[in-house]
Each structure stands twice: as structure tokens, then as C-alpha cells.
C-alpha positions in Angstrom: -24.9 18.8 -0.6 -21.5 19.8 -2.2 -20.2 21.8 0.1 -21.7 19.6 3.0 -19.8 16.6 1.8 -16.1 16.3 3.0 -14.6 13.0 1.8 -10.8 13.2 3.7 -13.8 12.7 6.8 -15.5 10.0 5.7 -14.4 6.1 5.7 -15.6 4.2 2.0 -18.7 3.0 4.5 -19.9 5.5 5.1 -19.9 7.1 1.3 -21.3 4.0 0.3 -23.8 3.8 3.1 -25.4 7.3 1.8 -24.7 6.5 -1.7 -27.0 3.3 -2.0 -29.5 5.1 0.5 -29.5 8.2 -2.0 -28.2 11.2 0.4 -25.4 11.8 -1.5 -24.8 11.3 -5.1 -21.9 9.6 -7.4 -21.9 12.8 -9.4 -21.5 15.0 -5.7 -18.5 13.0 -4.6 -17.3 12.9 -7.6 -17.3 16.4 -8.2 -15.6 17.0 -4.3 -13.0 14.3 -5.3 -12.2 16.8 -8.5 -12.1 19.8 -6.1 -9.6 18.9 -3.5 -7.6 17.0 -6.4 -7.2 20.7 -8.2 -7.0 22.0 -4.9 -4.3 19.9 -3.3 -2.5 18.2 -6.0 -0.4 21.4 -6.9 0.9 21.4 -3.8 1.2 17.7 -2.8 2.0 16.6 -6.2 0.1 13.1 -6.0 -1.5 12.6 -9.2 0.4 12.6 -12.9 -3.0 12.4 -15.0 -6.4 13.1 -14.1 -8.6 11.6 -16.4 -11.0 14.6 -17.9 -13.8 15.8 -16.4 -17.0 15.3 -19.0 -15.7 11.3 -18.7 -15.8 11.0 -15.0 -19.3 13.1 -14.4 -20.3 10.5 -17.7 -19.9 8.0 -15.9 -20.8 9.4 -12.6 -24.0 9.6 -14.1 -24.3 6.0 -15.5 -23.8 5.0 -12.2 -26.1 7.0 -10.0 -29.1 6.0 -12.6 -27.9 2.3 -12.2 -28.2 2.6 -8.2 -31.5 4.5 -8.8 -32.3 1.5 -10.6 -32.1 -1.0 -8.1 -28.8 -2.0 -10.2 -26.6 -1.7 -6.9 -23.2 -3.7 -7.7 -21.3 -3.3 -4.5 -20.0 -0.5 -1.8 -17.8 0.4 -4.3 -20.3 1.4 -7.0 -20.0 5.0 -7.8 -16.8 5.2 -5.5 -14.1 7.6 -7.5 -10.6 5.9 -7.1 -7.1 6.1 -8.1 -4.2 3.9 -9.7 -0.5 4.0 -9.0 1.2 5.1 -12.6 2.1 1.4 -13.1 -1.2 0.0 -12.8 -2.7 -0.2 -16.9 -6.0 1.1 -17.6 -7.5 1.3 -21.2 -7.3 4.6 -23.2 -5.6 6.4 -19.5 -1.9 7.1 -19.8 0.4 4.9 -17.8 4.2 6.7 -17.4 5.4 4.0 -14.8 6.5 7.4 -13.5 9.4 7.1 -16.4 10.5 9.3 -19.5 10.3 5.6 -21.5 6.9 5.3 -21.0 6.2 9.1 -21.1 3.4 9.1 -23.6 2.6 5.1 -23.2 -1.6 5.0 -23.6 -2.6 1.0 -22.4 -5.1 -0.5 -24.8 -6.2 -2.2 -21.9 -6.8 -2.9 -18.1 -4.7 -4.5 -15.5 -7.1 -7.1 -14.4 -7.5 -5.6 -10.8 -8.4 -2.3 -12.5 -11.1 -4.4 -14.8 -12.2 -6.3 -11.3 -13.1 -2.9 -9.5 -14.6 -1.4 -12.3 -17.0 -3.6 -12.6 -17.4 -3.3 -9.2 -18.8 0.4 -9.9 -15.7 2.2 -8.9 -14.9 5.1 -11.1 -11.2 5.7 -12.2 -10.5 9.1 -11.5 -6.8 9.2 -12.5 -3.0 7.7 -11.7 -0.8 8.4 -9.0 2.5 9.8 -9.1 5.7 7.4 -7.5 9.1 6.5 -7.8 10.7 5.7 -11.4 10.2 2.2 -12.7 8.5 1.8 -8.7 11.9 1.9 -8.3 12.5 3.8 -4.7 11.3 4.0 -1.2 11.1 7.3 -1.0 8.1 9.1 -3.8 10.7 11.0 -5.0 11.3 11.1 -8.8 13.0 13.0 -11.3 10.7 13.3 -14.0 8.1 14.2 -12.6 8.3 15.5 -9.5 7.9 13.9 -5.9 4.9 13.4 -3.9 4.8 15.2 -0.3 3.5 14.3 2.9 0.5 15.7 4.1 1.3 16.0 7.3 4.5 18.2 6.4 5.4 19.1 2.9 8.5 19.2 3.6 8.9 15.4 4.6 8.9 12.4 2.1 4.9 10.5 1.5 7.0 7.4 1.1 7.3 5.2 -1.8 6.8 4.2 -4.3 3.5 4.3 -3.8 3.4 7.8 -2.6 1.0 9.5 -4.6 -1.7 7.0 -3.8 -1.1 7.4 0.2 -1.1 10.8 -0.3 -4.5 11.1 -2.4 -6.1 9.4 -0.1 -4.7 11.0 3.2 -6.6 13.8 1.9 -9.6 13.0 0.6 -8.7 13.0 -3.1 -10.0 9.8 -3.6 -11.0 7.4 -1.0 -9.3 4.2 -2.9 -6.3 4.2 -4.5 -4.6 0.5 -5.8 -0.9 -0.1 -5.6 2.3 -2.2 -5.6 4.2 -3.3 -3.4 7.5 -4.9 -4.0 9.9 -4.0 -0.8 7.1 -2.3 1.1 5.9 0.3 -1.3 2.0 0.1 -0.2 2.7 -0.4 3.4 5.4 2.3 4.2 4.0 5.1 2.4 0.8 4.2 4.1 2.9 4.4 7.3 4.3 7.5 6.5 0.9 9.9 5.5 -1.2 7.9 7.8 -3.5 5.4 6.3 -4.2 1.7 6.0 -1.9 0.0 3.7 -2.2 -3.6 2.6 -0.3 -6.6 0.9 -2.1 -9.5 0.0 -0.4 -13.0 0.0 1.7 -13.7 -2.9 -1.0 -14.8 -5.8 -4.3 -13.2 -3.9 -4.3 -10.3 -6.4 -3.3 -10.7 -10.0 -0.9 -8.9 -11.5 -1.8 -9.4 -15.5 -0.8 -6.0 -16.9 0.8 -4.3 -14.5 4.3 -3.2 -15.1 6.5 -4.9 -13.4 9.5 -4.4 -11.0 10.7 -8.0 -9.4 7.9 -10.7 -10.6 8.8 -12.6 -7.6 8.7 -9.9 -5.2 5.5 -7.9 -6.3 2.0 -7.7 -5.1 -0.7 -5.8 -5.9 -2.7 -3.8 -3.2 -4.8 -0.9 -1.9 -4.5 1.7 -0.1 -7.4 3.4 2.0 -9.0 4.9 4.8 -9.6 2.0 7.1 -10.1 -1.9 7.8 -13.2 -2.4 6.5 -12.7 -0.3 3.4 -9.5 -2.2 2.4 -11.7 -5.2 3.1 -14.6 -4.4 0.9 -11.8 -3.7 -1.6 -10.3 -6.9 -1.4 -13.3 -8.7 -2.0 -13.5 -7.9 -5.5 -9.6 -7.4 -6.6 -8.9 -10.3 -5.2 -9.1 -14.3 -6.7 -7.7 -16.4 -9.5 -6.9 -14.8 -13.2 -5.7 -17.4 -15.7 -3.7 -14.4 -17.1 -1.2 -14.5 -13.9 0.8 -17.3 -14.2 1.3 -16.8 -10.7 -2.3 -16.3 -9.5 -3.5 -19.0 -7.0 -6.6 -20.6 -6.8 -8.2 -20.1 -3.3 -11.1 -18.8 -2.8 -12.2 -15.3 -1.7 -13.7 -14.6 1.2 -16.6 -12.6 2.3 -14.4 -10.1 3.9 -16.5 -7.7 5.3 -18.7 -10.2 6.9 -15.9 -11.9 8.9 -14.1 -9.0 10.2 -18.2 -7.2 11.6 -18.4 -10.4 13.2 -14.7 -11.2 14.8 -13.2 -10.9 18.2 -10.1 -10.2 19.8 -10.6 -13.2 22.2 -7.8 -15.3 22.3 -5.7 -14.2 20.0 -2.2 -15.2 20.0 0.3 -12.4 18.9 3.6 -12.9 18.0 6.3 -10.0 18.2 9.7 -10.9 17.4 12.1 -8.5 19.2 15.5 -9.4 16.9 16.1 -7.0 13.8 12.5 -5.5 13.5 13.1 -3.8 16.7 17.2 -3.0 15.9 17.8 0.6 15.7 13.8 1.5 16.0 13.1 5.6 16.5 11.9 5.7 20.1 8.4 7.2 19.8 7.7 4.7 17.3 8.7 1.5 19.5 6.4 3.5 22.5 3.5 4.0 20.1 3.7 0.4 19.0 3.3 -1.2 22.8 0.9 1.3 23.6 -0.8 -0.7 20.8 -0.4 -3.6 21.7 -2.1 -2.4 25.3 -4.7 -1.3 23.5 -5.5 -4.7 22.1 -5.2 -6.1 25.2 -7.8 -4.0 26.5 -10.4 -6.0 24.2 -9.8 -9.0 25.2 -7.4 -11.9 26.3 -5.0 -11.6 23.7 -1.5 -13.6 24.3 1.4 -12.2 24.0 4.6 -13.9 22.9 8.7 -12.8 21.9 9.4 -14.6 18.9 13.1 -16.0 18.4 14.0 -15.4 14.3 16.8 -17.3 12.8 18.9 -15.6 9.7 18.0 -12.6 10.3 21.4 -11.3 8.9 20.6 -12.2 5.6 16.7 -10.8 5.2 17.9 -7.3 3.0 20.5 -9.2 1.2 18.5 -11.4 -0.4 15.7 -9.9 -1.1 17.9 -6.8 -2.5 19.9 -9.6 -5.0 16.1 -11.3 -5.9 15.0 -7.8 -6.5 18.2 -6.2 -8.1 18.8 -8.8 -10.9 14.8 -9.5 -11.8 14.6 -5.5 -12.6 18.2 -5.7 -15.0 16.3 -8.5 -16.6 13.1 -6.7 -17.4 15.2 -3.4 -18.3 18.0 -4.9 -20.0 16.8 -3.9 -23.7 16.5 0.0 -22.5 19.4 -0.3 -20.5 21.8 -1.4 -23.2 19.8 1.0 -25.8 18.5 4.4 -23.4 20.4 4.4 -20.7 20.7 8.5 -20.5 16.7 8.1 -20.1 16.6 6.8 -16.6 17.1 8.7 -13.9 20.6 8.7 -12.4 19.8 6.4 -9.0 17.7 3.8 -11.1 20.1 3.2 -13.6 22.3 2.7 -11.3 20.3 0.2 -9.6 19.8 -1.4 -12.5 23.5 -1.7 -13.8 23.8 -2.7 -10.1 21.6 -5.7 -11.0 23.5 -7.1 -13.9 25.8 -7.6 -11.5 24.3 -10.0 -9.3 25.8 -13.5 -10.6 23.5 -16.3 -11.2 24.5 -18.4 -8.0 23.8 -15.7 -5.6 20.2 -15.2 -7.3 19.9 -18.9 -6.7 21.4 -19.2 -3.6 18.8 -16.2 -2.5 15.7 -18.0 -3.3 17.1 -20.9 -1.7 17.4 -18.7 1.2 13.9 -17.3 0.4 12.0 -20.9 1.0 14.0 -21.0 4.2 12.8 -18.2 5.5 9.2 -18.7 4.7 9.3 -22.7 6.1 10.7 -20.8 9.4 7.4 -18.0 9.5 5.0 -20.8 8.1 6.4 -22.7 11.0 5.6 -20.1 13.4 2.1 -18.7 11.9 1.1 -22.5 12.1 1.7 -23.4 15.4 3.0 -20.7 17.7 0.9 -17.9 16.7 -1.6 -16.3 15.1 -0.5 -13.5 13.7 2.8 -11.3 14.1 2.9 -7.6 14.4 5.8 -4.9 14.4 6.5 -1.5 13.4 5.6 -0.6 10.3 9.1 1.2 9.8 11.4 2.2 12.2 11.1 5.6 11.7 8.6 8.3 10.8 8.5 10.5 7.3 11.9 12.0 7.0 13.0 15.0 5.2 13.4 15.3 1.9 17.4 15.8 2.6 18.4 13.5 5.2 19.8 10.7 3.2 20.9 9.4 6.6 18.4 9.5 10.2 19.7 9.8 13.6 17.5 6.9 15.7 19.4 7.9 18.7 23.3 9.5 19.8 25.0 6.7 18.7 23.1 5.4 15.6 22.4 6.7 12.3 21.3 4.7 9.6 20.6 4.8 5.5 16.9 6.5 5.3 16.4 3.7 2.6 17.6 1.1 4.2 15.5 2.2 7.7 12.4 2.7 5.7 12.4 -1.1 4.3 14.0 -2.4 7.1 10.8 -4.2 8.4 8.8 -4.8 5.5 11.3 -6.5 2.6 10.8 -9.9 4.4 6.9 -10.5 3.7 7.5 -9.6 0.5 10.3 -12.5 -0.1 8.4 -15.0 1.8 4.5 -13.5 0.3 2.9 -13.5 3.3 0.2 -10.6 3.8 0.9 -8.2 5.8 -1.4 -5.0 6.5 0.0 -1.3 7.8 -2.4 0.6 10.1 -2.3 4.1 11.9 -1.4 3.8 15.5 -0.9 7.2 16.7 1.2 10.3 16.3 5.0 11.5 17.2 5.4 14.9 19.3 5.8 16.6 16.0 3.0 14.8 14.8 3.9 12.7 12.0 1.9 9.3 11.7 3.3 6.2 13.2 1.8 3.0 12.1 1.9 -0.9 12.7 2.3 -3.7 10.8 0.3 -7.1 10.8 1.3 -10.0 9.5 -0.7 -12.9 8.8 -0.6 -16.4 7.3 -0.6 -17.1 3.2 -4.3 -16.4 2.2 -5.4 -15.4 5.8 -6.3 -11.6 5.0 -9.1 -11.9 7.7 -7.0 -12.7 10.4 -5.2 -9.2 9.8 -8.1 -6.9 8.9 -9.8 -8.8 11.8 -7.5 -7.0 14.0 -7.0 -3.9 12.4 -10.9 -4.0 12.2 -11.5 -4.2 16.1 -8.6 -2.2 16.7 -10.0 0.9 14.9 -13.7 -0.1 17.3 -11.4 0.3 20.0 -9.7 3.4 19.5 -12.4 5.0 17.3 -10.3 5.2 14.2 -12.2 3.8 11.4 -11.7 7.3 9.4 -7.8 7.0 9.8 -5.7 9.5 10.8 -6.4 12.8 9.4 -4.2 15.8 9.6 -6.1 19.2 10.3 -4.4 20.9 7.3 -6.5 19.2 4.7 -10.0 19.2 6.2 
């Protein structure tokens, strides 16, 4: 059954599917899981600990005589998934891809960690990112940077790169995130999987390290629509821990997106700034898109006029810049030869940032969302762009050409469209759309309004029906 069982082609449905019906095993995807990871890892560089393998078949074990059992928690019950390095779990070490936090052992979970476990997911080790989450790009320092599976010698995106790469190839099919300026969504983008961010306060954030408390969300990354909604259905909700957890309720997920249509949908897509400077194949992948939604249905199509567009990066980067000195002002002042040289950097950047433009940036901030909420309430239903304006770079282009006569920052192009729904919290979900000519995933970007997840996986849901994409995009390499 082993060898039979491939799991970089097979969505979490389908595993789950032949898990409760008995044809496959916890213990035999598991045990494929621990395969590709000591196959692949060395050379993608995705996970920083794997937790040992007489605890995972343990509980692999547990869990296939609980399903035996008739004890069937979930879909995700004997599922093996991963956590970015900054997510805590009890006993498993937790870097925060850092030399501070080099041998830091949680004595407990991060509450979304705790959520899916009980679930029956199986934690089968942490993902590698950016410093501190502190990057766009999975590159770090310390200990070494994540690579796209589609070619190793381009960036998987960040900071959440490790994650997007495990589960590009079939490491794991789950892995939980953060995202702060886009680092679930454009690593997602990037290696060619479905990335999401949940409202601001849908997913708690008790114990998790953080990098901008108003800025960061927790979410997943995974192999389709339905998996990341099945996923969502049990990270998501109120904690009393999270002072800035919400109380709304969760919906059934799954059931709403079998169930949903692309009939009369109104799509917003606003040309100005998410469309400035955008890599040509990408901009042609994302209408063909669009014309393939249109295909299922009478979905109406509408340009969107923005306001302040100017001033989307600059706030969000003074919001995020001083909130990290805060945090890391007692290392800063006492270890600052421990952080790598572009974070601390960032940081002393930070300390900078005086307290009337932090203000006058959140003041900017409710602006901005009173403008979307504004449009999500009564122009559209959702809005949709490019996930990022370009595909994975090289490692060594600190700069991208977009066309003869523009070349922008390769940080600044990959958070160019996704910074914004992190200021204003709105969820936003990143899904594969197709390939460039050198074949490097392009993806799309959903955006929906606050606590409105179905409207987005609704789409991305019927959009994978329509194109037959529900396993993702998978590159050949790692089959």
C-alpha cells in the first residue's frame, strides 16, 4: 500500500476519504510523509525539526485504532501536518527560524496547534522561514533557505516558505502559517498551492511568536479549496487567550462551498496599483481566469476605482516596522550581533519610526478598510487580483525586470499586492491559476469581506471543479 500511496497526488479529501473507509492507513501515510520528507528536504530545505519517528508511528497508531473504533474525529484525524517554526507546540522545538531562540523547547501549544490536534492531525515537524518571519523571501541565515520546487534555484517565497514548499511536494498535506505582509499567500503563490488569510481575529494567535500584533494572522497552507476549508473549520473561532480573537461563529465550511454556485457573483478588480508594473504572463494568466469563471456562470464583472493608493506600503511598512522594534527591543539593545544583518536592520529601522507617524498610519489604516468595507458591502462581492506581480525570482536578483523600462525591488514586487489585506484584516485566499512559459506557478488572489471565508473558498472551490484542479498544481519533479 506504501509504495501505492503518493500524497504530493492526492488533495486532504481524498486521504481522508480512504482513511475513514480503511484503504489506507494513518501509519501508511505517515510513513510516505517521513519518506519524501528524508527524501526531499535535503535538497529543498523545508523543514528545521522533524519530530522523531517512534512518536509519530505512536501516535499514528493511536489514531488508526480510534478510527477502527468508530472514534472518527474529523477529515483531519490521522492527517500528518506541519507548523511554521513560529507556531509553539509542547515538548517540539520552536527556533522562530532565529539563533535567540536556537534551542527554545515550548511547554505548550499555540492554540491553533491544540485545535487541530484534537482534530486528529498528527504534527509531524516545523517549517523552515525567514528570521523572526521577518522577510519575503525564505531566505535565512541561520539556517538556510527554503527552495522552490519548481526550480531550486528560485526563491519558495516567504516567510512561510518551508510550509509552501512541504506541501508542494507531498511532505505533508497541511502545513499552518503566518501571515503578516503576505507570508502565507505569496509563498503559496510562488510553489503553487492554496494559501489563505483569515479575517483579522478568525484564528487565534495565543502562543505564537509574534512579528506586528496588528498586522498578523494565522493560516494554512494546502493542496486545495476544500482542504483549506476543512482546515478552517477547526482552527478557526473565539479563544479567550487572544485578546484580539472575535466572537463569530464558525461556519460549516465544507458544506457551503459543495453546495455554492458561481451564479451571479459580482467581482470586483481594481485596475490602479495591483495591476502597476504587473509581469505580463501573470496579468494574461489572471484574465484568462477570470474567463474561466465566467464560463460557470453569470458572474459580473466590475473596474474598481481605489483612493490612497500611494500610501498602502507606507503604512503598513511603519505599522509593521515599529510593532517588531517594540517586541525586540530587549535583544536588540542586549544581542544585537545575534540577528541576522538585514533584520537587525529592520529592526533599528523600526525604532525609528516616531510615534505620530505610527499613529497617523492606523489612522490611515481605518480609512482604508471604511473604503474596501464600503466597496465589499455594496458594489461587490468579492475582489480578486494577482497574487504578486511576478513569479519566483532568483535567489540573486535583488531587483526584477517587469518589462524594458521597469525594474522594481524583488521585495517590494513580492508584497506589492498583498500588504493591504493585512492592514485592513480582510481574508484573502491565494490559489494556482496556471503556469508561465518557463513554468513557474502563477496564482490569484481573492479577497473577501471580514468573516466571509465562504465567499472566497466558494470561488476558489468551483474554480478548481471547473478547471479540474482540486490536487493543485504539481510539478513533475517531485511525483
Amino acid at each position: 500500500m506504501v509504495n501505492k500511496l503518493n500524497s504530493s497526488s492526492l488533495s486532504l479529501k481524498q486521504l481522508s476519504e480512504r482513511i475513514q473507509s480503511g484503504e489506507i492507513s494513518p501509519m501508511d501515510l505517515t510513513e510516505v510523509c517521513l519518506d519524501r520528507i528524508k527524501k526531499f528536504n535535503p535538497i529543498l530545505n523545508a523543514f528545521i525539526t522533524v519530530i522523531d519517528e517512534e512518536t509519530l508511528y505512536n501516535q499514528s497508531q493511536i489514531a488508526e485504532r480510534e478510527i477502527k473504533h468508530g472514534k472518527y474525529y474529523s477529515p483531519l484525524h490521522g492527517i500528518p501536518f506541519s507548523i511554521k517554526d513560529i507556531l509553539y507546540a509542547k515538548g517540539v522545538r520552536c527556533t522562530v527560524g532565529s539563533k535567540i531562540f536556537s534551542n527554545y523547547i515550548p511547554s505548550v501549544d499555540a492554540t491553533a496547534v491544540k485545535r487541530i490536534k484534537k482534530a486528529g492531525a498528527i504534527l509531524i515537524g516545523t517549517n523552515n522561514l525567514n528570521e523572526f518571519a521577518s522577510g519575503i523571501t525564505g531566505i535565512n541565515y541561520f539556517y538556510g533557505s527554503s527552495k522552490n520546487p519548481w526550480n531550486t534555484s528560485r526563491i519558495s517565497g516567504g516567510s512561510s516558505g518551508g510550509s509552501a514548499a512541504a506541501v508542494a511536494t507531498g511532505m505533508v498535506p497541511i502545513s499552518l502559517g503566518t501571515d503578516t505582509g503576505g507570508s502565507v499567500r505569496v509563498p503559496s503563490s510562488l510553489c503553487g498551492v492554496v494559501g489563505m488569510k483569515p479575517t483579522y481575529g478568525r484564528v487565534s494567535k495565543h502562543n505564537v511568536f509574534p512579528l506586528s500584533p496588528s498586522l498578523d494572522h494565522v493560516g494554512c497552507i494546502t493542496r486545495s479549496a476544500w482542504d483549506t476549508a476543512v482546515v478552517m473549520e477547526h482552527i478557526a473561532g473565539w479563544d479567550p487567550l487572544d485578546e484580539t480573537s472575535k466572537r463569530k461563529r464558525v461556519p460549516a465550511y465544507t458544506k457551503i462551498i459543495e453546495n455554492s454556485t458561481m451564479k451571479g457573483i459580482q467581482i470586483g478588480i481594481p485596475k490602479k496599483y495591483f495591476f502597476d508594473h504587473v509581469y505580463s504572463q501573470v496579468e494574461n494568466l489572471f484574465y484568462d481566469f477570470i474567463e474561466t469563471l465566467g464560463s460557470a456562470g453569470s458572474i459580473i464583472v466590475h473596474n474598481l476605482d481605489l483612493h490612497n493608493t500611494g500610501r498602502y506600503h507606507r503604512v503598513w511598512e511603519e505599522i509593521r516596522l515599529a510593532e517588531a522594534s517594540e517586541i525586540h527591543m530587549k535583544w536588540l539593545n542586549t544581542r544585537p550581533d545575534d540577528y541576522g544583518y538585514e533584520v537587525r536592520q529592520m529592526l533599528v529601522q523600526g525604532t525609528k519610526v516616531s510615534a505620530v507617524d505610527y499613529i497617523s498610519a492606523l489612522n490611515t489604516v481605518r480609512k482604508l478598510r471604511k473604503e474596501f468595507l464600503s466597496i465589499l458591502n455594496y458594489k461587490v462581492d468579492v475582489i480578486m487580483v494577482p497574487t504578486t506581480i511576478i513569479p519566483a525570482p532568483r535567489f540573486d536578483e535583488e531587483t526584477v525586470s517587469i518589462d524594458m523600462n521597469t525594474v522594481v525591488e524583488t521585495r517590494e514586487a513580492l508584497l506589492q499586492n498583498t500588504i493591504l489585506f493585512n492592514s485592513t484584516g480582510l481574508p484573502a485566499i491565494s490559489i494556482p491559476i496556471g503556469l508561465t512559459k518557463d513554468n513557474m506557478p502563477v496564482a490569484a488572489q481573492i479577497i473577501g469581506p471580514p468573516f466571509k471565508e465562504e465567499k472566497i473558498l466558494s470561488i476558489a472551490y468551483n474554480y478548481e471543479r471547473i478547471n479540474n484542479s482540486s490536487k493543485g498544481l504539481v510539478s513533475p519533479v517531485w511525483c
